[in-house]
C-alpha positions in Angstrom: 0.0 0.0 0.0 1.4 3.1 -1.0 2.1 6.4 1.1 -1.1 7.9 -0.4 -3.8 4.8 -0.4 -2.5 4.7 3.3 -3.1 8.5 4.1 -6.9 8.1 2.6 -7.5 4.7 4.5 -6.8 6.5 7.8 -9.2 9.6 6.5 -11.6 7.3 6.4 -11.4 5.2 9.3 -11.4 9.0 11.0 -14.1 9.8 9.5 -16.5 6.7 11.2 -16.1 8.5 14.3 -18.1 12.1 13.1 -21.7 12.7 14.1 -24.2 12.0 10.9 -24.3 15.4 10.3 -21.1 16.0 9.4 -21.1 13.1 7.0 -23.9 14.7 5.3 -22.4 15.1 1.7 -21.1 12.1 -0.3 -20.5 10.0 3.0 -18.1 7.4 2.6 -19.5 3.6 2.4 -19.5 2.1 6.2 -20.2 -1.0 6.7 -21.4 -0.3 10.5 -23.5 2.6 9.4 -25.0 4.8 7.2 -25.3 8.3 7.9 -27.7 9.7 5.3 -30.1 6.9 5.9 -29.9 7.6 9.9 -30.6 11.1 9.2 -33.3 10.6 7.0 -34.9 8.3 9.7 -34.7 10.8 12.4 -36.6 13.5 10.2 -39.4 11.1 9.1 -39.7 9.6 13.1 -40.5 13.1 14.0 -43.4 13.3 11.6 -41.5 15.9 8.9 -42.5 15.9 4.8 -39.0 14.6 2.8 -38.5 14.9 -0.3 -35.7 13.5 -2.8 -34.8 15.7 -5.7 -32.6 13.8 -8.5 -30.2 15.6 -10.5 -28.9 13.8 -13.1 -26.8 14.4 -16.3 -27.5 13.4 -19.6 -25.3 13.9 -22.3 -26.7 16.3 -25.7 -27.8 15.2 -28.8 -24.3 15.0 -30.7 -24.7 14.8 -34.6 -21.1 13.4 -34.3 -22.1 10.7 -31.6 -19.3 11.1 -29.6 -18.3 9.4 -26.8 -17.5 10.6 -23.9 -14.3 9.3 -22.2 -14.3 7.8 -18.6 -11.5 10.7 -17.7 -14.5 13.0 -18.8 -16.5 11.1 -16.6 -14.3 11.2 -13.5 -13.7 14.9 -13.9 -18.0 15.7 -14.4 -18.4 13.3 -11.1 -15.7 15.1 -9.3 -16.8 19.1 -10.4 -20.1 17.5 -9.8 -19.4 16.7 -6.1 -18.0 20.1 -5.1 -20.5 22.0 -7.0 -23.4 19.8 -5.1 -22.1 20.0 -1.3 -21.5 24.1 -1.7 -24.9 24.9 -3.6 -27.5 22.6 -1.5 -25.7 23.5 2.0 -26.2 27.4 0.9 -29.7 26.9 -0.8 -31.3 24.9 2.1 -28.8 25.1 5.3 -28.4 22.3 8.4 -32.3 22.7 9.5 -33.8 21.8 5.9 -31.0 19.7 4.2 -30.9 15.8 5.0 -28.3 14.7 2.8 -26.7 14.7 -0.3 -24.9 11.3 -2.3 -24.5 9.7 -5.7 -26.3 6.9 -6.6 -25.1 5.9 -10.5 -22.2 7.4 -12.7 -23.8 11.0 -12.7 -26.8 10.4 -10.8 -26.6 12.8 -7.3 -29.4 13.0 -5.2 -30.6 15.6 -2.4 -32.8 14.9 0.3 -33.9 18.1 2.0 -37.4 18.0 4.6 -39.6 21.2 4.0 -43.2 22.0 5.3 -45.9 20.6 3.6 -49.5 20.8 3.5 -51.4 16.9 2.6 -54.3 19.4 0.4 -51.1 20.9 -1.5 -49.1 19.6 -4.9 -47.5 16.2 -4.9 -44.1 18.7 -4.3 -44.7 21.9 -2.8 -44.8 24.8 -5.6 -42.5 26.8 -3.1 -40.2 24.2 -3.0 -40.2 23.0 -6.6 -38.7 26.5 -7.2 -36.5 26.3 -4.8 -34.6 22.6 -6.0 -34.9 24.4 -9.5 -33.0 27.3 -8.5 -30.5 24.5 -7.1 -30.3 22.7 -10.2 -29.8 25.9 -12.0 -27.0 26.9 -10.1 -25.6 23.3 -10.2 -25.7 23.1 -13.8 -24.0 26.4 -13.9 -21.6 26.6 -11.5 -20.0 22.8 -12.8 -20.2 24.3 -16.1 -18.2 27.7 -14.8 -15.6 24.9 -13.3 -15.5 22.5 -16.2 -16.8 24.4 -19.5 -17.0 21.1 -21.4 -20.3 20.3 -19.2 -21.5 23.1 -20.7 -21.0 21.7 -24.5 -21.6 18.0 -23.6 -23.9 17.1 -20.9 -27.4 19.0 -19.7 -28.7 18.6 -16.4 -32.4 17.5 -15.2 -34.2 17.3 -12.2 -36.7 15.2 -11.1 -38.8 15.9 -7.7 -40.5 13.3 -5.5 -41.8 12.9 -1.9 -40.3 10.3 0.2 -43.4 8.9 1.3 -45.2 5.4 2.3 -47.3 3.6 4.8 -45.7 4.6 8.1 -43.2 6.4 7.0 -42.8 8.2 10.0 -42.4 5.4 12.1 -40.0 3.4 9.7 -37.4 1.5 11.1 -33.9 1.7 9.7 -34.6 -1.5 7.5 -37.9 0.2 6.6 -36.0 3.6 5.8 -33.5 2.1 3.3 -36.2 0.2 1.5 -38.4 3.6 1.3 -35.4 5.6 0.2 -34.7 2.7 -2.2 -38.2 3.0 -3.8 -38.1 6.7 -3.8 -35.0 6.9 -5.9 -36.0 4.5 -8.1 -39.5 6.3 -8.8 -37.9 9.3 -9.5 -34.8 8.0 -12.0 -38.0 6.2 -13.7 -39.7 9.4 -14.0 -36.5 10.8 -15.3 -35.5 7.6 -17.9 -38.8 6.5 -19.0 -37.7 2.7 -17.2 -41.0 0.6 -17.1 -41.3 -0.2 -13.1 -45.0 -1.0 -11.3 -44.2 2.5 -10.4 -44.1 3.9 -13.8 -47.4 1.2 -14.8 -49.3 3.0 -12.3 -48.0 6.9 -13.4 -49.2 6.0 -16.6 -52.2 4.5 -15.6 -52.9 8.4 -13.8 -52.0 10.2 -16.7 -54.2 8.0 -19.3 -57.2 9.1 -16.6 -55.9 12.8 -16.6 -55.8 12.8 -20.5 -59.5 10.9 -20.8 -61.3 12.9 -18.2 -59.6 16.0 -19.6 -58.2 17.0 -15.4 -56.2 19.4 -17.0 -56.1 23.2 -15.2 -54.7 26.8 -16.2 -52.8 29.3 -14.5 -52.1 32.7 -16.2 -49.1 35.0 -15.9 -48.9 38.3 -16.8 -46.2 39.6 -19.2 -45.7 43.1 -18.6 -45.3 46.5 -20.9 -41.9 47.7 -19.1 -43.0 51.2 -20.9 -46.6 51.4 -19.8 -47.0 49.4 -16.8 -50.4 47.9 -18.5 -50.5 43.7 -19.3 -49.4 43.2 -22.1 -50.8 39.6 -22.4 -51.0 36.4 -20.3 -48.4 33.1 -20.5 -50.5 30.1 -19.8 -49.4 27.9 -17.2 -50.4 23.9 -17.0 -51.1 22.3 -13.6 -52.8 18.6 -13.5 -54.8 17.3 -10.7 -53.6 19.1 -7.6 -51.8 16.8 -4.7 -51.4 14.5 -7.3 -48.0 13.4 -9.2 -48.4 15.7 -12.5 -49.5 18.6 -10.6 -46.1 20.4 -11.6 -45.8 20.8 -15.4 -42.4 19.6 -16.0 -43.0 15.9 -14.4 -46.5 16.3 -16.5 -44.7 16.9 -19.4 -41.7 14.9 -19.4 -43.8 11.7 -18.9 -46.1 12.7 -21.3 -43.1 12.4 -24.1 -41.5 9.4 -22.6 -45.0 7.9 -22.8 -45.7 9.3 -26.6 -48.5 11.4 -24.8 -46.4 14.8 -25.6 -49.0 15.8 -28.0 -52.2 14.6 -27.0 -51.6 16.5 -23.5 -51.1 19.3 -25.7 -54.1 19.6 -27.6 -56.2 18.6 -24.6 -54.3 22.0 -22.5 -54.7 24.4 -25.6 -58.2 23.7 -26.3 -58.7 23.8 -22.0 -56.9 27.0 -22.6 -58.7 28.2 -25.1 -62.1 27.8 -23.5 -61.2 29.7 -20.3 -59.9 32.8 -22.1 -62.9 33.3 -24.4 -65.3 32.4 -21.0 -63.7 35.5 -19.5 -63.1 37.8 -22.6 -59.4 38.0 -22.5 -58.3 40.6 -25.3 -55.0 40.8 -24.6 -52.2 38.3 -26.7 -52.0 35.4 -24.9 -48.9 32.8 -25.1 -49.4 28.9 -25.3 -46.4 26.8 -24.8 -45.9 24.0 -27.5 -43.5 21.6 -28.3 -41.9 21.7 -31.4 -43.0 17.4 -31.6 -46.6 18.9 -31.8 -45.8 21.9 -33.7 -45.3 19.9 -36.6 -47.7 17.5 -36.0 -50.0 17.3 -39.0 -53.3 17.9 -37.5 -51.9 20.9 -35.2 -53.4 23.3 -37.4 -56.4 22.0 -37.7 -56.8 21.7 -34.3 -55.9 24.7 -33.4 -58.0 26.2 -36.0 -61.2 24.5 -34.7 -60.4 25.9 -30.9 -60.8 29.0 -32.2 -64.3 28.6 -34.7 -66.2 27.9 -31.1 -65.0 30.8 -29.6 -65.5 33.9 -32.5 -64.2 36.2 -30.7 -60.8 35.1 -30.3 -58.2 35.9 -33.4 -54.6 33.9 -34.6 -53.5 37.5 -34.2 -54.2 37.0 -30.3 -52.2 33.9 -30.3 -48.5 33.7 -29.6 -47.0 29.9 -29.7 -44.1 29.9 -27.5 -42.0 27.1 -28.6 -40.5 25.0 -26.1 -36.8 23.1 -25.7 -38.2 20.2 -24.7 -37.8 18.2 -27.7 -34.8 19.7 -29.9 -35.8 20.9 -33.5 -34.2 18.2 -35.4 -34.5 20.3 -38.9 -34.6 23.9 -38.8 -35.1 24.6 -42.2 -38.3 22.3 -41.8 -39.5 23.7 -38.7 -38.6 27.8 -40.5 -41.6 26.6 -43.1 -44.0 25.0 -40.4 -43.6 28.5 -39.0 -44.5 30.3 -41.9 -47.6 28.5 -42.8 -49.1 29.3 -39.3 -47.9 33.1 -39.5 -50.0 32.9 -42.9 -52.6 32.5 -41.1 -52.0 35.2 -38.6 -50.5 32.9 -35.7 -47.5 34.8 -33.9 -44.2 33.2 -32.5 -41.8 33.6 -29.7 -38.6 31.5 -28.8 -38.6 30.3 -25.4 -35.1 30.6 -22.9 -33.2 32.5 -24.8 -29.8 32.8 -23.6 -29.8 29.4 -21.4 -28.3 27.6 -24.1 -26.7 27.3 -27.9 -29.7 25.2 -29.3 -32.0 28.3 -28.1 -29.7 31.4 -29.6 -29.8 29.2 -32.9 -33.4 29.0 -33.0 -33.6 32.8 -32.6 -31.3 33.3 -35.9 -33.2 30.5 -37.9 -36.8 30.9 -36.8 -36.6 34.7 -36.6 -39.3 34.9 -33.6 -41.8 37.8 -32.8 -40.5 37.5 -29.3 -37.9 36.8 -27.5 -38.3 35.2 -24.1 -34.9 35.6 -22.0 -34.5 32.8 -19.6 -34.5 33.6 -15.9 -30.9 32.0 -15.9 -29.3 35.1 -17.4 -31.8 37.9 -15.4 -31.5 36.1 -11.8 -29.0 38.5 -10.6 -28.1 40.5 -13.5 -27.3 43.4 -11.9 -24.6 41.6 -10.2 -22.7 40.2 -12.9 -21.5 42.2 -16.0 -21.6 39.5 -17.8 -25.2 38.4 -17.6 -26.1 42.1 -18.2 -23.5 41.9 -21.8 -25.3 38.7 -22.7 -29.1 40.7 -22.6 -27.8 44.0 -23.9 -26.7 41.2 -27.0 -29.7 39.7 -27.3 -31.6 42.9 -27.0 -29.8 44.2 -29.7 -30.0 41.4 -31.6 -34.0 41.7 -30.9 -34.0 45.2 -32.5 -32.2 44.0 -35.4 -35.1 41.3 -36.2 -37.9 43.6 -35.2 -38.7 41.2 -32.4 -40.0 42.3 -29.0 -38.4 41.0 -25.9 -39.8 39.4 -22.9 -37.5 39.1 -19.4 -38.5 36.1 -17.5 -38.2 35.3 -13.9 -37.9 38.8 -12.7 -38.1 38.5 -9.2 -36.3 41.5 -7.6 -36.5 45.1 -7.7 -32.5 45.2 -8.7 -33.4 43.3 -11.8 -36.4 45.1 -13.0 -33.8 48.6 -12.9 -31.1 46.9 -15.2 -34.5 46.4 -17.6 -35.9 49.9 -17.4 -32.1 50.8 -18.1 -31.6 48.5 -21.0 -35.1 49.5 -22.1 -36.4 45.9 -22.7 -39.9 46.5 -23.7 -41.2 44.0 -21.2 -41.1 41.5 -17.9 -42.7 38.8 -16.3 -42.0 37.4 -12.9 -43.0 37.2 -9.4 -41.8 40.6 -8.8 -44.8 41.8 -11.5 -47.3 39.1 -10.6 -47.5 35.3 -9.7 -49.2 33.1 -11.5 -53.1 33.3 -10.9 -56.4 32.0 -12.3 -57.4 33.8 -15.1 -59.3 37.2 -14.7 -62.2 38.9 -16.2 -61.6 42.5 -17.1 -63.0 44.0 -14.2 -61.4 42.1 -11.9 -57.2 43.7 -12.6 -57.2 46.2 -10.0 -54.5 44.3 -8.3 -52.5 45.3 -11.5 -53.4 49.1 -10.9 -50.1 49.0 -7.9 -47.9 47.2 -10.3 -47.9 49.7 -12.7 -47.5 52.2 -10.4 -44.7 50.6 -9.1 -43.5 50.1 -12.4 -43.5 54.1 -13.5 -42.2 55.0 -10.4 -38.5 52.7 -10.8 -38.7 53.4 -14.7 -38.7 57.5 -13.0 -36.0 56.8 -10.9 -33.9 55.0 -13.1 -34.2 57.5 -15.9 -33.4 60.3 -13.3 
């Protein structure tokens, strides 16, 4: 044994005597214990909602099919690792974070415990943003680290409770096996892997889909100038307390199950039928994928939405296209576009700026909007670089006679760097949450925000 294996043996053997919680993060394997699992125990015995979040990278679409080396490999797992341990321990702290560990080549899971109401989403909204933010950060900060992650591999998350009969009395055997069968219901979620689990998912969403159990939420997208709405994002929840509630675990499942489309017919024609029931004038923006953009009855169906409900227009329509399937063929997808616009239908290009795939689209598809993703406006007026990157694509924006929309806007600091930049408009928490639609009369609420909003645009200008 050499000097070094020797040194790391004895690190080890030092380490069996911490307390759990300092073996929180990538513990080492003990065969007399297993800190994570003892922790996780604890919280559930004292009757506290778990929950495991599974982050897990998968490597892009490469029209080369390269292969990625197990050096690469060792040096994702390692940036990985550090990136993980710093990020969760700052996001949630020692009162909310359980644990951290891998569990497959780059599979790295996060147990944290957070309130929860039984009446509420299968994961808490507040918390669902909150292991977003963490996978954001993750994916960006392994990236800043190791720029190849950036290029090679992409980052998902997957969000599940760690729940069960008597969960919060398990014993440690019962613990493992729970945590066992939580992990392995979400990496199904995430890998499409046909488990009873995944039988019985599907069984849901083939009820969701039939009985149509599909709700709306709208957001409003903001006039930066004005202060007025400028029109309404709609937002997809499924049955609430239920496993789709959230959109992305809806959606993902829906394509791994070759659902993607039907779910998106049934949520545009739901969609459809609760802005013409409350008379919304405004543009309002439906998310599609391109898979059921160019699917050949789209049209049609989209068409026939609107002939029930006269008083809705393709000019009110904006299809925000989605990266949730990658466009395969631009030059394809450029002359799906244009038969729509023929028609009067209107485009914008989702998440600008969080990727290549997303700046490319903007140059091919040449957009009406342009939807910056929250990555590059969370703290923007932090970082010069995030600010360079929108000043770019605002730019660019002018150039194309496109109009700009800032997502994720959540703080004051942020909306200034807009007003400075003079993007023509915002959407985000710090505008408005997302909300039930709302008849005309009903917008007072919106009378403060655009108060609020001529009063920074004031100050800024001063």
């Amino acid at each position: 044994m050499t000097p070094t294996m020797l040194l790391e043996r004895l690190k080890t053997i030092a380490k069996a005597f911490l307390p759990n919680g300092r073996l929180n993060a990538f513990p080492p394997d003990f065969t007399i214990r297993r800190p994570i699992l003892s922790l996780l125990r604890r919280r559930l015995g004292r009757g506290e909602a778990c929950f495991l979040a599974l982050y897990r990278w998968e490597g892009k679409a490469d029209p080369e099919h390269r292969q990625h080396s197990r050096e690469e490999e060792r040096q994702l797992s390692s940036a990985s690792r550090r990136q993980l341990t710093l990020l969760a321990r700052e996001q949630f702290g020692a009162r909310e974070l359980i644990g951290m560990d891998q569990y497959g080549p780059q599979d790295y899971v996060v147990l944290v415990s957070a309130p929860h109401n039984p009446d509420e989403s299968f994961v808490p909204v507040a918390l669902f943003r909150r292991l977003e933010l963490l996978r954001h950060a993750f994916e960006g900060g392994t990236a800043a680290v190791l720029p190849e992650a950036a290029e090679y591999w992409q980052l998902n998350g997957t969000y599940v409770p760690v729940s069960g009969a008597g969960a919060n009395q398990a014993s440690s055997a019962d613990a493992a096996a729970l945590l066992k069968e939580t992990f392995d219901f979400a990496l199904a979620l995430a890998t499409g892997a046909v488990t009873p689990q995944v039988i019985e998912a599907r069984r849901q969403l083939d009820e969701i889909l039939a009985e149509g159990r599909i709700s709306v939420l709208a957001q409003p997208i903001v006039d930066l100038r004005s202060g007025d709405v400028y029109g309404w994002e709609i937002l997809t929840r499924g049955p609430a307390a239920g496993v789709f509630h959230m959109p992305d675990e809806l959606f993902r499942f829906a394509g791994q199950s070759k659902l993607l489309s039907k779910l998106e017919f049934i949520v545009i024609r739901h969609a459809l039928e609760e802005i013409a029931s409350r008379r919304i004038s405004e543009p309002v923006f439906l998310n599609v994928t391109p898979v059921t953009l160019a699917h050949p009855l789209f049209m049609a169906h989209l068409d026939q939405c609107l002939e029930r409900h006269p008083l809705l227009s393709p000019g009110q329509i904006v299809l925000e296209i989605t990266e949730r399937h990658e466009i395969h063929d631009l030059g394809e997808m450029s002359g799906i576009l244009d038969r729509f616009r023929a028609k009067g239908y209107r485009f914008a290009i989702d998440d600008a700026g969080s990727g290549y795939s997303s700046l490319q689209w903007i140059g091919e598809l040449m957009p009406e909007l342009i939807k910056i993703d929250r990555s590059v406006i969370q703290f923007v007026d932090r970082y010069k670089v995030k600010e360079s990157l929108l000043r770019a694509i605002v730019t660019a924006a002018e150039e194309m006679n496109s109009d700009v929309v800032a997502e994720g806007v959540e703080r004051e600091e942020e909306a200034d760097v807009l007003f400075r930049l003079n993007v023509s408009m915002g959407q985000g928490y710090y505008f408005a949450r997302p909300n039930p639609l709302l008849h005309a009369h009903e917008r007072e609420i919106f009378q403060e925000m655009k108060e609020r909003i001529k009063v920074r645009r004031g100050l800024v200008a001063s």
